[in-house]
C-alpha positions, 0 to 999 in steps of 0.5 A: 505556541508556533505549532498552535498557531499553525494548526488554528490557522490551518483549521479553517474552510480554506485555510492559508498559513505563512508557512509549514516546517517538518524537522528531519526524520519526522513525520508531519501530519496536515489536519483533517478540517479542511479540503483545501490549503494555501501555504506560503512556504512548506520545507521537509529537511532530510528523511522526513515526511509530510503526510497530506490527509484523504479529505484534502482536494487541493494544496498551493505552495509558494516555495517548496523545499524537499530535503534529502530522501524526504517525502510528500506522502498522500493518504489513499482516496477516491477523489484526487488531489491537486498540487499546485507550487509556484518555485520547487527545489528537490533534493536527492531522493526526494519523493511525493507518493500517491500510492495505495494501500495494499489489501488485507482479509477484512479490506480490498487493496486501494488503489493509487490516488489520482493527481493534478501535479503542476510545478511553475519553477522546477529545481531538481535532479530527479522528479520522482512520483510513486503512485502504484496500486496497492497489493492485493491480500493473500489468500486464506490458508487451506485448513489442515485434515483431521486424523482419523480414529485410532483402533484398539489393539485387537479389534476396531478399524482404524480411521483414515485421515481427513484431506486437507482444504485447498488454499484461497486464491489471492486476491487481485491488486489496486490500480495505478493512478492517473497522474497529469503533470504540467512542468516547465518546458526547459526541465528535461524529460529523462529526469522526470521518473513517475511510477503507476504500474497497478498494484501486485496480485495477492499470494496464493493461501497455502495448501492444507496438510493430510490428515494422519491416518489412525493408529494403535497406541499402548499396544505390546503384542498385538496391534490393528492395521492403521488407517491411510493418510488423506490427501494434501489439499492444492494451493491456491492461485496467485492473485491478478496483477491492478491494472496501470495508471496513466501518465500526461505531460504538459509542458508550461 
Protein backbone atom coordinates (compact mmCIF):
# COMPACT_ATOMS: atom_id res chain seq x y z
CA UNK A 1 0.00 0.00 0.00
CA UNK A 2 3.28 2.22 0.90
CA UNK A 3 4.54 1.71 -2.51
CA UNK A 4 1.00 2.63 -4.33
CA UNK A 5 0.80 5.67 -2.55
CA UNK A 6 4.36 6.68 -3.45
CA UNK A 7 3.73 6.22 -7.05
CA UNK A 8 -0.01 7.90 -7.28
CA UNK A 9 1.93 10.78 -5.59
CA UNK A 10 4.90 10.78 -7.96
CA UNK A 11 2.30 10.40 -10.72
CA UNK A 12 1.47 14.19 -11.10
CA UNK A 13 2.73 17.09 -13.48
CA UNK A 14 5.13 18.12 -10.39
CA UNK A 15 5.12 15.51 -8.30
CA UNK A 16 6.31 15.78 -4.58
CA UNK A 17 6.58 12.84 -2.11
CA UNK A 18 7.59 12.81 1.50
CA UNK A 19 10.08 10.35 0.78
CA UNK A 20 11.73 7.30 -1.62
CA UNK A 21 13.52 4.33 -0.24
CA UNK A 22 15.58 1.71 -2.16
CA UNK A 23 16.21 -1.47 -0.09
CA UNK A 24 19.85 -2.85 -0.39
CA UNK A 25 20.73 -4.66 -3.47
CA UNK A 26 17.72 -3.58 -5.70
CA UNK A 27 16.95 -1.54 -8.14
CA UNK A 28 14.38 1.31 -7.65
CA UNK A 29 13.03 2.79 -11.19
CA UNK A 30 11.01 6.63 -10.64
CA UNK A 31 7.96 6.97 -13.13
CA UNK A 32 8.12 8.02 -16.34
CA UNK A 33 4.92 10.66 -15.78
CA UNK A 34 6.57 13.26 -15.07
CA UNK A 35 9.44 15.87 -15.62
CA UNK A 36 9.95 17.08 -12.44
CA UNK A 37 9.98 15.63 -8.80
CA UNK A 38 10.65 17.13 -5.24
CA UNK A 39 11.45 14.61 -2.57
CA UNK A 40 11.87 15.12 0.96
CA UNK A 41 14.09 12.25 1.69
CA UNK A 42 15.37 9.74 -0.84
CA UNK A 43 17.98 6.79 0.68
CA UNK A 44 19.61 3.69 -1.53
CA UNK A 45 20.92 1.36 1.40
CA UNK A 46 24.16 -0.67 -0.02
CA UNK A 47 24.61 -1.77 -3.55
CA UNK A 48 21.41 -0.59 -4.56
CA UNK A 49 20.45 1.71 -7.27
CA UNK A 50 17.95 4.53 -8.17
CA UNK A 51 17.30 4.78 -11.63
CA UNK A 52 16.02 8.61 -12.68
CA UNK A 53 14.15 8.11 -16.23
CA UNK A 54 14.96 10.20 -19.72
CA UNK A 55 11.81 12.24 -19.66
CA UNK A 56 12.75 13.62 -16.26
CA UNK A 57 14.82 17.55 -16.25
CA UNK A 58 14.91 18.24 -12.72
CA UNK A 59 14.81 16.35 -9.26
CA UNK A 60 15.12 18.31 -5.60
CA UNK A 61 15.93 16.67 -2.36
CA UNK A 62 15.86 17.37 0.84
CA UNK A 63 18.12 14.76 2.57
CA UNK A 64 19.87 12.49 0.42
CA UNK A 65 21.69 9.13 1.91
CA UNK A 66 23.57 6.89 -0.31
CA UNK A 67 24.83 3.67 1.06
CA UNK A 68 27.65 1.45 0.49
CA UNK A 69 28.60 1.25 -3.64
CA UNK A 70 25.14 2.46 -3.89
CA UNK A 71 23.90 4.25 -7.32
CA UNK A 72 22.08 7.41 -8.73
CA UNK A 73 21.72 6.15 -12.20
CA UNK A 74 20.44 8.41 -14.92
CA UNK A 75 19.10 7.04 -18.27
CA UNK A 76 20.60 8.67 -21.43
CA UNK A 77 18.99 11.63 -23.08
CA UNK A 78 19.41 14.59 -24.99
CA UNK A 79 18.21 17.38 -22.62
CA UNK A 80 19.96 17.32 -19.42
CA UNK A 81 19.12 16.83 -15.80
CA UNK A 82 19.20 19.07 -12.72
CA UNK A 83 19.77 17.80 -9.41
CA UNK A 84 19.34 19.81 -6.58
CA UNK A 85 20.03 18.46 -2.59
CA UNK A 86 19.68 20.40 0.33
CA UNK A 87 22.15 18.20 2.90
CA UNK A 88 23.80 14.84 1.41
CA UNK A 89 25.59 12.03 3.32
CA UNK A 90 27.93 9.50 0.88
CA UNK A 91 28.76 6.44 1.42
CA UNK A 92 31.76 4.89 0.26
CA UNK A 93 31.72 3.99 -3.09
CA UNK A 94 28.87 5.40 -3.73
CA UNK A 95 28.29 6.98 -7.16
CA UNK A 96 25.63 9.18 -9.30
CA UNK A 97 26.05 8.13 -13.23
CA UNK A 98 25.17 9.98 -16.41
CA UNK A 99 26.82 7.66 -18.71
CA UNK A 100 25.85 6.94 -22.32
CA UNK A 101 24.97 4.04 -23.99
CA UNK A 102 27.31 2.57 -25.98
CA UNK A 103 26.25 1.59 -29.81
CA UNK A 104 25.24 -1.40 -31.33
CA UNK A 105 24.77 -2.21 -35.29
CA UNK A 106 21.17 -1.08 -35.29
CA UNK A 107 21.65 2.26 -32.87
CA UNK A 108 24.71 4.93 -32.77
CA UNK A 109 26.58 5.21 -28.92
CA UNK A 110 24.67 8.15 -26.67
CA UNK A 111 26.54 10.13 -25.35
CA UNK A 112 26.99 10.89 -21.71
CA UNK A 113 23.92 13.08 -20.16
CA UNK A 114 24.26 16.52 -19.44
CA UNK A 115 23.98 17.62 -15.71
CA UNK A 116 23.31 20.63 -13.20
CA UNK A 117 24.64 19.09 -10.06
CA UNK A 118 24.12 21.33 -6.75
CA UNK A 119 24.66 20.21 -3.35
CA UNK A 120 24.07 22.62 -0.23
CA UNK A 121 25.48 20.39 2.38
CA UNK A 122 28.12 17.68 1.51
CA UNK A 123 28.86 14.65 3.59
CA UNK A 124 31.28 12.35 2.00
CA UNK A 125 34.67 10.75 1.47
CA UNK A 126 34.45 11.00 -2.21
CA UNK A 127 32.04 12.81 -4.63
CA UNK A 128 32.07 10.33 -7.37
CA UNK A 129 30.48 11.51 -10.89
CA UNK A 130 30.66 8.93 -14.06
CA UNK A 131 29.26 10.79 -17.03
CA UNK A 132 31.58 9.34 -20.11
CA UNK A 133 30.30 8.49 -23.45
CA UNK A 134 29.07 5.55 -24.77
CA UNK A 135 31.46 3.03 -26.78
CA UNK A 136 31.00 3.15 -30.25
CA UNK A 137 29.45 -0.53 -31.92
CA UNK A 138 32.19 -2.84 -33.43
CA UNK A 139 32.48 -3.04 -36.90
CA UNK A 140 30.85 -5.88 -39.05
CA UNK A 141 32.88 -8.85 -39.65
CA UNK A 142 34.22 -9.54 -43.07
CA UNK A 143 32.20 -12.30 -44.75
CA UNK A 144 34.34 -15.38 -45.63
CA UNK A 145 35.31 -16.49 -49.42
CA UNK A 146 33.56 -19.34 -51.09
CA UNK A 147 35.54 -22.41 -52.19
CA UNK A 148 36.13 -22.74 -55.57
CA UNK A 149 34.64 -25.73 -57.85
CA UNK A 150 36.01 -29.09 -57.54
CA UNK A 151 37.38 -30.82 -60.99
CA UNK A 152 36.82 -34.22 -61.87
CA UNK A 153 39.23 -36.69 -61.50
CA UNK A 154 40.45 -36.75 -65.03
CA UNK A 155 39.23 -33.63 -66.62
CA UNK A 156 37.98 -30.25 -65.52
CA UNK A 157 39.56 -27.24 -64.10
CA UNK A 158 39.42 -26.61 -60.67
CA UNK A 159 38.17 -23.35 -59.37
CA UNK A 160 40.13 -20.94 -57.36
CA UNK A 161 38.72 -19.87 -53.90
CA UNK A 162 36.70 -16.63 -53.37
CA UNK A 163 38.76 -13.81 -51.43
CA UNK A 164 37.53 -12.83 -48.33
CA UNK A 165 35.73 -9.28 -47.56
CA UNK A 166 37.53 -6.64 -45.53
CA UNK A 167 36.02 -6.31 -42.04
CA UNK A 168 33.70 -2.86 -41.29
CA UNK A 169 35.47 0.00 -39.54
CA UNK A 170 34.12 0.37 -35.74
CA UNK A 171 32.23 3.06 -35.32
CA UNK A 172 33.00 6.28 -33.48
CA UNK A 173 32.43 6.71 -29.68
CA UNK A 174 29.79 9.11 -27.64
CA UNK A 175 30.58 12.24 -26.12
CA UNK A 176 31.40 13.05 -22.64
CA UNK A 177 28.83 15.09 -20.81
CA UNK A 178 28.93 18.44 -19.90
CA UNK A 179 28.70 18.37 -15.79
CA UNK A 180 28.43 22.03 -13.74
CA UNK A 181 28.76 21.52 -9.88
CA UNK A 182 27.93 24.10 -7.37
CA UNK A 183 29.20 22.39 -3.81
CA UNK A 184 29.94 23.98 -0.63
CA UNK A 185 33.37 25.99 -0.38
CA UNK A 186 34.72 24.25 2.63
CA UNK A 187 34.43 20.53 0.75
CA UNK A 188 37.99 19.82 -0.67
CA UNK A 189 38.77 19.44 -4.19
CA UNK A 190 40.69 16.32 -4.23
CA UNK A 191 37.61 14.43 -3.20
CA UNK A 192 35.77 15.71 -5.91
CA UNK A 193 36.22 12.61 -8.71
CA UNK A 194 34.13 13.27 -12.07
CA UNK A 195 34.81 11.34 -15.10
CA UNK A 196 33.76 12.72 -18.64
CA UNK A 197 36.36 11.27 -21.10
CA UNK A 198 34.14 10.56 -24.66
CA UNK A 199 33.23 7.08 -25.01
CA UNK A 200 35.83 4.43 -26.76
CA UNK A 201 35.94 4.02 -30.53
CA UNK A 202 34.29 0.85 -31.70
CA UNK A 203 36.23 -2.67 -32.52
CA UNK A 204 37.40 -2.94 -35.75
CA UNK A 205 35.08 -6.03 -37.76
CA UNK A 206 37.41 -8.80 -38.27
CA UNK A 207 38.74 -9.94 -41.56
CA UNK A 208 37.03 -12.65 -44.04
CA UNK A 209 38.83 -15.96 -44.35
CA UNK A 210 39.93 -17.27 -48.24
CA UNK A 211 38.07 -19.22 -49.92
CA UNK A 212 39.53 -22.74 -50.32
CA UNK A 213 40.65 -23.50 -53.80
CA UNK A 214 38.79 -26.66 -55.31
CA UNK A 215 40.02 -30.12 -55.24
CA UNK A 216 39.41 -33.48 -56.57
CA UNK A 217 37.27 -35.90 -54.21
CA UNK A 218 36.62 -39.91 -54.55
CA UNK A 219 39.63 -40.11 -56.89
CA UNK A 220 41.95 -43.34 -56.63
CA UNK A 221 44.40 -43.21 -59.87
CA UNK A 222 44.26 -40.05 -61.07
CA UNK A 223 43.48 -36.70 -59.60
CA UNK A 224 43.23 -33.09 -61.42
CA UNK A 225 45.48 -30.20 -60.07
CA UNK A 226 43.33 -28.08 -57.33
CA UNK A 227 42.52 -24.71 -57.75
CA UNK A 228 44.52 -21.76 -55.44
CA UNK A 229 43.22 -20.47 -52.37
CA UNK A 230 41.80 -16.69 -52.22
CA UNK A 231 43.34 -14.08 -50.47
CA UNK A 232 42.14 -13.09 -46.74
CA UNK A 233 40.45 -10.07 -46.78
CA UNK A 234 41.93 -7.04 -44.18
CA UNK A 235 40.59 -6.06 -40.95
CA UNK A 236 38.90 -3.14 -40.58
CA UNK A 237 40.06 -0.04 -38.53
CA UNK A 238 39.04 0.72 -34.97
CA UNK A 239 36.77 3.21 -34.40
CA UNK A 240 37.45 7.20 -33.19
CA UNK A 241 37.55 7.62 -29.69
CA UNK A 242 33.84 10.61 -28.47
CA UNK A 243 35.18 13.49 -27.70
CA UNK A 244 35.16 14.72 -23.86
CA UNK A 245 33.04 16.51 -21.65
CA UNK A 246 33.54 19.23 -19.44
CA UNK A 247 33.80 19.93 -15.82
CA UNK A 248 32.68 23.51 -13.85
CA UNK A 249 33.00 24.09 -10.51
CA UNK A 250 31.23 26.60 -8.44
CA UNK A 251 32.03 27.04 -4.90
CA UNK A 252 28.51 28.21 -2.63
Amino acid sequence: MRNLCLLAALCSPLAFAQSVTVQPNSLLRLPNTTSTLQLERLDVADYATLLIPANVTQVEVGQLHLGHEARIAIVPAEQGLQLRVAHAQLGTGSQITSRGAPGNYLKAAKPGRNLELRIDSLKAEQLSVDARGGAGAPGYAGLDGANGKAPGCTWGQAGRGADGDNGGDGHPGAAGAQVRLALPHAYPQAQIKVLVDGGAGGLPGSAGKPGAGGQSKGCIVYRADGGKSGRPGAQGQPGPAGEAGSVTLQRL
